[in-house]
N, C-alpha and C positions, 0 to 999 in steps of 0.2 A: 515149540508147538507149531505143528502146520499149517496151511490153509483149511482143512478140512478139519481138524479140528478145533480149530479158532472159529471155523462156520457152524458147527456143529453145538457148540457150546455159547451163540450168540444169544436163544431164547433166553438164556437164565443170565447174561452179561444186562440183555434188554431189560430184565425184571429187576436186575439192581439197579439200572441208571433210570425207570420208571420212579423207584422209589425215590431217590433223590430230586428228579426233577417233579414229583409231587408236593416233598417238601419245602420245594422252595417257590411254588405256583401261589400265585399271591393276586391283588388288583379285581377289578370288574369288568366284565366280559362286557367291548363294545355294546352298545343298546343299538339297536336299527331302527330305522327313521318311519315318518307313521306313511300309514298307505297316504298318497297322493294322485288327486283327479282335478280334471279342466274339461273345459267344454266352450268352445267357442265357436267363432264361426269361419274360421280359417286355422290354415297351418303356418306357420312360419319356422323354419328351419334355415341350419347355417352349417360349412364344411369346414374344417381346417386340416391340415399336415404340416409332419416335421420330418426330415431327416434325422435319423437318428444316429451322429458320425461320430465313431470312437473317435476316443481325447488322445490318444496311440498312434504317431504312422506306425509304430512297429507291429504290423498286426498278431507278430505270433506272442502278442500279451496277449491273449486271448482266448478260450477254450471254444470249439462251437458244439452247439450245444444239438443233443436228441438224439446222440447212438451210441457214442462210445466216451471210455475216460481218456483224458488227456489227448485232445484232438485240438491240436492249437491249431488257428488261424493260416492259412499260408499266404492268403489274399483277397481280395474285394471285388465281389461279382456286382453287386449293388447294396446302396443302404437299407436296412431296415429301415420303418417310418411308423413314425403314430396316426393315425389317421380319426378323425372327432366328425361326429353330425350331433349338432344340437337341434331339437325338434322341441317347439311348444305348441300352446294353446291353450285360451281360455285362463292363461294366468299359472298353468302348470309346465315346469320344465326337465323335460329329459337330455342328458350327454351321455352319448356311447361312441366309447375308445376303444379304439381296437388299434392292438400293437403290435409287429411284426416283432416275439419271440417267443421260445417254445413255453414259459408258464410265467406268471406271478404267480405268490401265492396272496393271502389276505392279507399279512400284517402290509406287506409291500401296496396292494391296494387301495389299503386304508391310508397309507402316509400320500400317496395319490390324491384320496380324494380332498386330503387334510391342506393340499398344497394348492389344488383348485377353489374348495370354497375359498380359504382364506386369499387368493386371487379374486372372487369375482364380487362384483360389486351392486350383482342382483340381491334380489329376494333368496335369500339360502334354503329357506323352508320349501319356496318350494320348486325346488331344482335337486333332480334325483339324477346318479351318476350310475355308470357301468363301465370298471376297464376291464374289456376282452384280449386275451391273449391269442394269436390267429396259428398257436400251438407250430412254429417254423422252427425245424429243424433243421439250418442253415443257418440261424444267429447265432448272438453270442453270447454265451448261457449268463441267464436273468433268473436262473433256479438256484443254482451251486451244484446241480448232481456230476456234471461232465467235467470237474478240473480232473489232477490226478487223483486216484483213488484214495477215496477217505480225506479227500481236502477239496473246501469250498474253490468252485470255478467261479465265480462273481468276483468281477469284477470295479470295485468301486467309482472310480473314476468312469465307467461305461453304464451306473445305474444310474450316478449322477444326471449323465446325459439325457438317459429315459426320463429319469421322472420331468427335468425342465423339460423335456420335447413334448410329452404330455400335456403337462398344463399348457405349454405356449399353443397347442393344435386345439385346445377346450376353448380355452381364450380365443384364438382366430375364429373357432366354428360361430361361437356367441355374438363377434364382430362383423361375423358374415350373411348374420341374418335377415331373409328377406320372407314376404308371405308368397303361398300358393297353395298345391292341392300336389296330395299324395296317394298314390296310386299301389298293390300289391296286387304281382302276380309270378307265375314261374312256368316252367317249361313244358310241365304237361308228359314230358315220358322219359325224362330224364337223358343223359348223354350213353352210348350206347358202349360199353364195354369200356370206361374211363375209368371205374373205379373195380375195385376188389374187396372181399371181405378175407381175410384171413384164417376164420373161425367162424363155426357153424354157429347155429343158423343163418344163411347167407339172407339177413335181413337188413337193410339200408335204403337211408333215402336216395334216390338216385336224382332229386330234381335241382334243381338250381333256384333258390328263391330270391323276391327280390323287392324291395321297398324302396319306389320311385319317387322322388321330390320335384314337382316341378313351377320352378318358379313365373310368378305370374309376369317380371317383368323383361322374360325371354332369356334373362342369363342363365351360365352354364347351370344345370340340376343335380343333385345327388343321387346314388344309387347305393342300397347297401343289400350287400350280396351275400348269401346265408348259401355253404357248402358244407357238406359232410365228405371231408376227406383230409387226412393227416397233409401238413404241406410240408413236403419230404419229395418232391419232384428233383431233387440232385442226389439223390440215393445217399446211403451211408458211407461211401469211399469219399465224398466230397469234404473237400477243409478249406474252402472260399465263404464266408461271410456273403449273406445274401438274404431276401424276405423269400424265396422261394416264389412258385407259384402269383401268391396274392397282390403280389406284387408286378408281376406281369398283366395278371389280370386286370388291377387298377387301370395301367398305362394304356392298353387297349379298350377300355372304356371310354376314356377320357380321349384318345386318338379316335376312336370308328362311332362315337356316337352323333346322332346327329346335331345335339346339343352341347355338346365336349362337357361331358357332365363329369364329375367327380365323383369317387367311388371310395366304398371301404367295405372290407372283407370278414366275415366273422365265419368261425367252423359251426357246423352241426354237432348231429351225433356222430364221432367218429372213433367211440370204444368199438372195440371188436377184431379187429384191428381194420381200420377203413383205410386206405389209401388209393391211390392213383395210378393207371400202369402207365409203362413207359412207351411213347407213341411209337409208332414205324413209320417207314416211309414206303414209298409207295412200292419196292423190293422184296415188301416184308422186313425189312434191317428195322432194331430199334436205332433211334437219333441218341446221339451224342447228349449226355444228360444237360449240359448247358445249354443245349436247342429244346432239348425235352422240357424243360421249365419254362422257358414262352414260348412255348406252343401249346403246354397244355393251360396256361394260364390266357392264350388269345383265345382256346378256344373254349373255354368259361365264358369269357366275353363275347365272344361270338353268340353262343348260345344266350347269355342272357339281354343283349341286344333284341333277338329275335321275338323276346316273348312276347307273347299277340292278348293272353285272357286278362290282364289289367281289368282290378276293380277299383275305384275312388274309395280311399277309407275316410270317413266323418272325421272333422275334427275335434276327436276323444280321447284322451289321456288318463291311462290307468295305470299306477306303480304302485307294488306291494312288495318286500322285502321282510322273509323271517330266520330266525336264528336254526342253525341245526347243530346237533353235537353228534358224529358218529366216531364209535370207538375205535382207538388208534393200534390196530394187530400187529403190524407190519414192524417187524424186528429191526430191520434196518434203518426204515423211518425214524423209528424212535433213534436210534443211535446215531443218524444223522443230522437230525434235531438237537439230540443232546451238543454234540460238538459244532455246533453252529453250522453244519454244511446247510443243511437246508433250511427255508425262512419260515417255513411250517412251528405253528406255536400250540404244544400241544396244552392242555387244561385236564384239571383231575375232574376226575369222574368214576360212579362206583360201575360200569360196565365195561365188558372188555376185560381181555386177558389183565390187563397192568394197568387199571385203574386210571387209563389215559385216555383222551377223546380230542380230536379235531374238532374245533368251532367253527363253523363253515357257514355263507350264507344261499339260499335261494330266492329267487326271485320272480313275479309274474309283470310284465308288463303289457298291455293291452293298448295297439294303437288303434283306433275306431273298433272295429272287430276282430282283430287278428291280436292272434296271444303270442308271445315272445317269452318261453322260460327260460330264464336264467340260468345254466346251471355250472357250479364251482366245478370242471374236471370231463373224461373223457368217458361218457353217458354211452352204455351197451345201447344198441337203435332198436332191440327187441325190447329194450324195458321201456323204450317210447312208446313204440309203434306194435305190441303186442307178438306172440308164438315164439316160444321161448325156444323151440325145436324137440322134436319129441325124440326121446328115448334115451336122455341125458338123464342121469342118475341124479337123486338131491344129495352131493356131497358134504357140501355146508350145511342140510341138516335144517337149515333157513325157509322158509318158503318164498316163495319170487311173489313181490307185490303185484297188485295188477299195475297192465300198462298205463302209462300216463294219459293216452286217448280215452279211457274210460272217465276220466276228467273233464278234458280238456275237448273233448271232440275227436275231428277229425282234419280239422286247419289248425291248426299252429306251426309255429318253429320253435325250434331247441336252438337255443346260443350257447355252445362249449364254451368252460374255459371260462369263466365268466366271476369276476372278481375273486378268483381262488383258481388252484390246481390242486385237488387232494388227490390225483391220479386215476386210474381207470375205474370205474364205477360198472363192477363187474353182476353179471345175472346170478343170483344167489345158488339155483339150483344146479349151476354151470361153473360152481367156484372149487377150483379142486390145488391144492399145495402139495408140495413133495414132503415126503413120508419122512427124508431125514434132516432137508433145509428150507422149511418151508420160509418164504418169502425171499429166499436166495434163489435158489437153482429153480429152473421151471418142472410144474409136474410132469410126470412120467406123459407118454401121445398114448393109453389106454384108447383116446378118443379120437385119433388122428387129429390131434391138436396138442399144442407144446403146452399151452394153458400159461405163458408169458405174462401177459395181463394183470393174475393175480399178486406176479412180485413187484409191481407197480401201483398197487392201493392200498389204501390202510386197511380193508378189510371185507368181511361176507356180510357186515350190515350195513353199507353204504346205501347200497340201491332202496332200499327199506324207508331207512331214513330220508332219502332226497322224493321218492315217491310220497310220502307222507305230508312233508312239508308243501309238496304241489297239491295234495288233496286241501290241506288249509287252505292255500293261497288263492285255491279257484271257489272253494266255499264262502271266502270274503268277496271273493269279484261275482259273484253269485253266478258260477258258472256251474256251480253241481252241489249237492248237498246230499249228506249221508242219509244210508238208509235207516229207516225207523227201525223201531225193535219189531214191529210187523212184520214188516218187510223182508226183515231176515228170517224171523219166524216163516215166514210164506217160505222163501227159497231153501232154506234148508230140510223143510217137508218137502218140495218136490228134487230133492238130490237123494 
């Protein structure tokens, strides 16, 4: 049998290893923790970092991860690192990790947060956690899709590493706490031809956001900095071990500010495909991609140095956390799952082609007035930020939910990536599969688009489901509430 058709005949290989691995799906689906709120009269927040240094000099143990199979190691541009700000108030506590590699998924998150409580020696109840993956394609895969093909790239000995470098940067952040006042603001018109979209609708946040900490008793401040852009600044021919970008970004923070504040780095929306170009120099020449990645990471910092509209947010603590199940389409997914490549766990369910579903979580957290959604994976910025682009056919057949702004406002930020990676979280009326592999090969460019994207999600109900879950999450934090049957009744008369 050949490749093609070994690929061809994987839908109905996926519906026998569905049926097995239904049979033997057993146990109760995590419970998630209850909304939690504070309210006091100050902030106190705290930093920590780890190096995160393979247990390996030999670096070619190691797969990097985010483009291709079997891309070992050839050498060390810099460590990846975990990076922790813990922020309270009023008796309520939040940690947000953010980790310089391209994904965890849940199960991996969960043994995270299971390694931190059982570490900290607060009040557990109420201390809510978030590990962020800052999605870098220059680590060293923390997923399993990039060893050789059809075999797990994880590394053991290197997950080990992460999880203690975790907890010990949650731990330092908690030790580092001091009070003051926290400030959100961002750039106001975005950086001017830094980023790309790959795929129509050319709709993306361009700003650089930014939640400022600054403590009352002159020491260095936090800074955590919300970008929408794949960190993939050493292009796909690179096989050096490095955080990319975010990682630059930090160091220039913490060098040009005038407080030598401390930084961590979370993505936005960056489905679609968002990334970064490659800078030139003053010749018109692009730079040498090792230069390209602190520079384009100084000049993040740069720019978010510069922000001038700071607003003081109240000190208000809002976390809410709800379960979602979307159905598991993605042929290969499931076969990767099955054979242990990926840490993806799937749970039966009667929807969906094969009776399988991802358990996934989302999340709202609100610090004074600014909302922070959580989301598990790589969030299309038109399912945020509305205009799905006209004249795209409904291939999936699905309809595209409304945009999350119709929620949420018009201030928020979207956190990728965020205790999960179920993959790209594609516009439903925009999801289109090839006719004979689908979730192998990409679909046909009908649309001058390769439509890639799709072979990296579980499926055309994702966006549905994560839109849905945000519509709950903001009806608990009583930021919007559904329309009566009036209401509808009204609008549907004048349609």
């Amino acid at each position: 049998m050949d490749i093609h058709d070994l690929t061809k005949r994987l839908p109905s290989i996926a519906a026998a290893v569905a049926i097995l691995l239904t049979a033997s799906l057993g146990g109760c689906s995590r419970a998630v923790p209850e909304p939690l709120s504070g309210q006091g009269s100050e902030w106190i927040a705290g930093y920590g970092v780890t190096d995160l240094v393979p247990p390996s000099s030999n670096l070619s143990d190691y797969y990097v991860a985010g483009y291709r199979n079997g891309n070992r190691a050839t050498g060390l541009l810099d460590y990846q690192q975990a990076c922790a700000m813990w922020l309270e108030t009023g008796g309520a506590s939040l940690l947000l990790v953010a980790v310089d590699c391209v994904a965890l998924a849940k199960t991996q998150t969960d043994e995270i947060k299971d390694r931190i409580y059982a570490a900290y020696d607060g009040d557990k109840s109420a201390l809510r956690i978030h590990i962020i993956s800052t999605h870098d394609h220059a680590g060293i895969d923390t997923f399993g899709l990039w060893g050789e093909l059809a075999r797990d790239g994880k590394d053991e000995g290197f997950m080990e590493v992460l999880y203690q470098g975790v907890v010990k940067a949650a731990l330092d952040a908690y030790a580092d706490r001091r009070p003051g006042e926290l400030y959100y603001g961002h750039n106001g018109k975005g950086i001017e031809e830094l980023q790309r979209d790959s795929r129509n609708p050319q709709i993306y946040d361009r700003e650089i956001h930014q939640l400022r900490f600054e403590p009352s008793d002159g020491s260095p401040g936090i800074r955590l900095l919300d970008y929408a852009a794949h960190a993939e600044s050493l292009r796909g021919a690179n096989s050096l071990i490095s955080a990319d970008y975010p990682r630059y970004l930090r160091e220039a923070v913490e060098r040009d500010s005038p407080g030598k504040d401390r930084a961590l780095y979370v993505p936005g929306a960056v489905g679609g495909l968002i990334m970064t170009h490659v800078l030139r120099d003053d010749n018109g020449e692009e730079y040498p991609v090792e230069t390209n990645v602190v520079l384009t990471g100084e000049l993040l910092a740069k720019t978010a140095l510069a922000i001038k509209n700071e607003r003081k947010l109240e000190p208000r603590l809002w976390c809410d956390t709800t379960a979602v199940r979307i159905p598991l389409d993605n042929t290969l997914f499931i076969l990767m799952a099955a054979v242990g490549v990926l840490p993806t766990r799937a749970v039966e369910s009667r929807d969906g082609k094969y009776g399988l579903s991802v358990e996934t979580v989302v999340s709202l957290v609100r610090i004074g007035d600014l909302s922070l959604v959580m989301i598990p994976g790589e969030y299309f910025p038109e399912l945020a930020y509305g205009d799905t682009g006209p004249g795209i056919p409904n291939t999936s057949k699905i309809p595209n939910p409304p945009p999350l702004k119709d929620y949420l406002g018009e201030d928020f930020l979207i956190v990728g990536l965020s205790d999960d990676e179920i993959g790209y979280i594609v516009t439903p009326s925009d999801f289109l599969l090839h006719k004979d592999y689908p979730y192998i090969k990409n679909a046909s460019e009908i649309y001058e688009i390769r439509h890639y994207e799709e072979t990296n999600s579980v499926g055309p109900d994702a966006a549905k489901h994560i839109a849905d879950a945000v519509a709950r999450l903001c009806e608990r934090a009583g930021l919007w509430q559904p329309p009566t049957d009036d209401a509808l009744d009204s609008a549907n008369r004048e349609n």
